[in-house]
N, C-alpha and C positions, 0 to 999 in steps of 0.2 A: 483683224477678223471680226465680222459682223456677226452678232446672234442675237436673240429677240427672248425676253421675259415672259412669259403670259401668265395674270394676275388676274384668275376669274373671280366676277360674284362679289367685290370688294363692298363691304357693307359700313359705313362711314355712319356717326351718329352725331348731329350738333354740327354742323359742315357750316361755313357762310353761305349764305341764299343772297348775297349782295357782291356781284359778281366785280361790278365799280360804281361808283359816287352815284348814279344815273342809270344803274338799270340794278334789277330783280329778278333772278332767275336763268339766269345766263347759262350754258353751260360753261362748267368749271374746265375749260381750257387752261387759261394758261395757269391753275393751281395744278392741274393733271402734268404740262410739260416741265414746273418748275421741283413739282414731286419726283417726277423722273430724274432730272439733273441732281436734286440733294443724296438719290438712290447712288447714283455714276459715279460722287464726287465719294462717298463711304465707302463704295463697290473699287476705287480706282480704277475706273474705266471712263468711257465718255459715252452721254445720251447723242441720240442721234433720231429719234423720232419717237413719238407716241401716237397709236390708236388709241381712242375714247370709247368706249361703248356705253350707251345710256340702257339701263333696266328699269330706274322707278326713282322717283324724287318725291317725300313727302317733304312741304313745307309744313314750318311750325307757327302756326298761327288759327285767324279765324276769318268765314269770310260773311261779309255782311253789306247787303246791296250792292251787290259786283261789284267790291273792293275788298283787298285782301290785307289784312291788316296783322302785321308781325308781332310773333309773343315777345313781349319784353322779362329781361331778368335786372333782378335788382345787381347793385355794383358789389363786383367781389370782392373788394378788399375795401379796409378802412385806409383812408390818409389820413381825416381830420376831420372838426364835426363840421363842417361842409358839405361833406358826403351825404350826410342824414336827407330825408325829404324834410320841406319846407312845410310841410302835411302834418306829418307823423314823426315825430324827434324819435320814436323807436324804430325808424324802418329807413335802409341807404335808400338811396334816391335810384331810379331807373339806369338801365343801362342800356342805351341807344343797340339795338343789333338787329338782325333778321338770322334767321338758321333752319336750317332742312335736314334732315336727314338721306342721306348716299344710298343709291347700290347702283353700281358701275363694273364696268372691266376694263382692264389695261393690259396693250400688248405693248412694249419699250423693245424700241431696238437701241442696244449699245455695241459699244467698238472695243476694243482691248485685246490683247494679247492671248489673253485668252479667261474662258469665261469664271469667274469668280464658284468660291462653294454655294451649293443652292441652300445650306443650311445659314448662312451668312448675310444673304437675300430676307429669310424667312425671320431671321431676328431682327432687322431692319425694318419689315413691315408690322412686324409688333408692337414695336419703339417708337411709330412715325405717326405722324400725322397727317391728314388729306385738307385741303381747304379750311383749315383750322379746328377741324373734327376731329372726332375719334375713331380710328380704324378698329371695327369690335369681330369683325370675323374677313373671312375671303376663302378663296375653295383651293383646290390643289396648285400651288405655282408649280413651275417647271419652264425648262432652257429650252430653246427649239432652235433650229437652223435657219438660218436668215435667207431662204430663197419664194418662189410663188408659191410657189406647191404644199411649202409646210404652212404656210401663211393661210391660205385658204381651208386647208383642213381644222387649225387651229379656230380659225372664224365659223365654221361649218361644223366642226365633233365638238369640239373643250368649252368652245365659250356658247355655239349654237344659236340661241337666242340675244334680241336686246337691240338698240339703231346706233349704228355707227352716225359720225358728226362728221359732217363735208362741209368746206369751203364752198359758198355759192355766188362770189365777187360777180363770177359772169353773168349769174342772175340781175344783178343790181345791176350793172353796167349794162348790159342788153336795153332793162326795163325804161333804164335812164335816157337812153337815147331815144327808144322807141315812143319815147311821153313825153319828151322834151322839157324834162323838169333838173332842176338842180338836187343833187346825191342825196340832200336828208328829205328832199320832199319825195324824193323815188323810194327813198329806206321804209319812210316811213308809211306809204300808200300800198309797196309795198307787202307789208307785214299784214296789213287790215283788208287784203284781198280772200274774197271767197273762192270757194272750187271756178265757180262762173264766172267771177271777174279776171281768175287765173288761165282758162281757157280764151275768154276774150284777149288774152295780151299776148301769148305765147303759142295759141291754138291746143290744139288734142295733143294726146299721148306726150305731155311737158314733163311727166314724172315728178312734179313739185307738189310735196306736200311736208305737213310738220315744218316749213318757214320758222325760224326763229334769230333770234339777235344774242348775241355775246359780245365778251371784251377778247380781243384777238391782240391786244402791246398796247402800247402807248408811247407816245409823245413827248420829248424833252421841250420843258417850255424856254430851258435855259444851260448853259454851261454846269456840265457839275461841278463841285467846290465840294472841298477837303476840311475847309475850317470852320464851317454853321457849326452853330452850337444848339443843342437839344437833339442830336439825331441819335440812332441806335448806334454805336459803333462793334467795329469787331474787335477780336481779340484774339493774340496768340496764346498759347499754353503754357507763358510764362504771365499772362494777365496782360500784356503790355499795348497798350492800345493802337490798329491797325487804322492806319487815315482812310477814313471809307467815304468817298464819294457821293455827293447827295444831288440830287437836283429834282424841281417839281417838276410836274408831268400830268400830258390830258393824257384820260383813259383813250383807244381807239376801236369804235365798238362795229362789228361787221356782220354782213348777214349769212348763217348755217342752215344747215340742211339735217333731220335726221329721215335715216334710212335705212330701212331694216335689211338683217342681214341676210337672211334670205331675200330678199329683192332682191339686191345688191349684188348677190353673187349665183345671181341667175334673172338678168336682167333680161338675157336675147327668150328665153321662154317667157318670161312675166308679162311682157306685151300680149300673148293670146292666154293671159290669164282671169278668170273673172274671177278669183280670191283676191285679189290684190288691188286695192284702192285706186291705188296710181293707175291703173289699166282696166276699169270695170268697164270699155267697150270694148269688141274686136274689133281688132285692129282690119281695117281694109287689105284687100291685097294691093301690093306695087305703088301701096302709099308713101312717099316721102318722109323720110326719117326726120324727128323734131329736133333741131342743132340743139336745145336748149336741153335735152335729154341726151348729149351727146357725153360730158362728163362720166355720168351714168355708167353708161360702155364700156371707156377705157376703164372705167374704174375694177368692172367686174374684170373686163377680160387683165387688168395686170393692179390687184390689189396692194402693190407696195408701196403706191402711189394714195394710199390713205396715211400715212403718216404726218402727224403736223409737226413740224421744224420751226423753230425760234432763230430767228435773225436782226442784227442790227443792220439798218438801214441806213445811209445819210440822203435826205431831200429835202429839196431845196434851204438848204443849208442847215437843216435842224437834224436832230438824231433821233430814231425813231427805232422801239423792237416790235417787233411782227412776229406775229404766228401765223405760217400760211402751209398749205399743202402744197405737194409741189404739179397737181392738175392744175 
């Protein structure tokens, strides 16, 4: 039996702003899908998809000649005098990080027999943490029933406001073909298009905007191995230590989409709408529907299909996990 969480308004403080080695500011996918599973695995049930909703992200830092420069904290614990700065023998030495502060939503669909106490859910979200942050408040959770009709009202009354995160691979692969560039020169060209250089590539009514880049899995660079020494290991509740698998790995970083929910789930009106960014011309009559706003459509007309799912991969010959939705 499928049913779905809705966890508005989650307000996170000290989150990572360093989504992988290589990018800033990402959205927190895969900490959002992996929050969900540590939920499933406490809940004894199983995750099976999250929606993301974006409300606000303050970074903690400062910016200075359009560059944004992360607050540092000094090191929290002593080892050894080591740690001290080379500056100041009174003061630990820096501690390399970037951090933002959250407010996000989350709708988790899980599977299980049947649905756990919601007071159980609620002690769990109090105890947990988000992207290494603190969860300091969040609004009324509550069960719902895993079909379209509750899904959209839940997007539409409970959570209302804030831009859902879509997968926009077709964006990229479209782009790529049509410019005849190889994947990181089309990523990265891109990201750094304006409204008019977005009309130039794709024409009118593309519905593209809010472009942005995240870490979506990552890449085994190698066979895991059981016996490296210095890794985290687990443990059973006798202490007795569990062989836990290790292998390095490239981050795999993909291009999203944010898109508000009301657009979203009233997309066939938004085109003769002049409130709405994505659409500030009228639309012609009996003009040709833009393929690239085509996602769009399904999306509004069958929203279950915004869920992102974690998968292992094997290609060509490596093992890879992915986050992908299943448009």
């Amino acid at each position: 039996m499928s049913f779905l969480a809705v966890i508005p308004h989650i307000q996170v403080q000290g989150a990572n702003l360093q989504t992988s080695g290589i990018l800033l500011g990402g959205v927190p996918l895969m900490a959002s899908t992996m929050f969900a599973h540590a939920l499933a695995r406490k809940l004894s049930v199983k995750d099976t998809g999250v929606i993301y909703i974006h409300h606000d992200r303050q970074d903690l830092g400062g910016f200075a000649y359009g560059r944004f420069t992360p607050a540092q904290r000094r090191g929290s614990a002593f080892i050894n005098k080591n740690d001290y700065s080379s500056k100041n023998p009174n003061a630990l030495s820096l501690q390399p990080t970037a951090s933002c502060h959250l407010h996000l939503s989350l709708v988790i669909r899980f599977d299980g027999r049947r649905r756990p106490r919601l007071a159980d859910l609620q002690k769990l979200l109090m105890n947990s943490r988000f992207a290494g942050g603190q969860i300091t408040s969040y609004g009324e959770v509550e069960w719902a029933d895993d079909n379209e009709k509750t899904l959209k009202d839940v997007l539409s009354n409970t959570i209302k406001t804030g831009f859902v995160v879509l997968d926009r691979q077709d964006v990229l692969l479209a782009y790529q073909q049509s410019q005849n560039l190889n994947r990181l020169q089309a990523f990265t060209r891109l990201l750094a298009l304006t409204k008019d250089g977005l009309n130039h590539a794709f024409g009118e009514h593309h519905g593209l905007s809010f472009l942005s880049a995240t870490n979506l899995g990552y890449a085994l660079l190698e066979d895991p191995k059981t016996d490296r020494t210095g890794v985290r290991q687990a443990y059973t509740l006798e202490q007795a230590v569990i062989p836990t698998p290790h292998a390095y790995a490239e981050p795999l970083i993909g291009l999203v989409q944010y898109v508000s929910i009301r657009q979203l789930l009233n997309v066939a009106n938004a085109q003769n709408s002049d409130n709405l960014d994505l659409y500030e011309e009228e639309q012609k009559p009996q003009q040709p529907q833009n393929l690239i706003a085509e996602p769009l459509r399904q999306l509004s007309d069958n929203p279950q299909e915004l869920f992102w799912q974690y998968q292992w991969h094997t290609h060509n010959g490596g093992d890879v996990f992915l986050l992908r939705q299943s448009i």
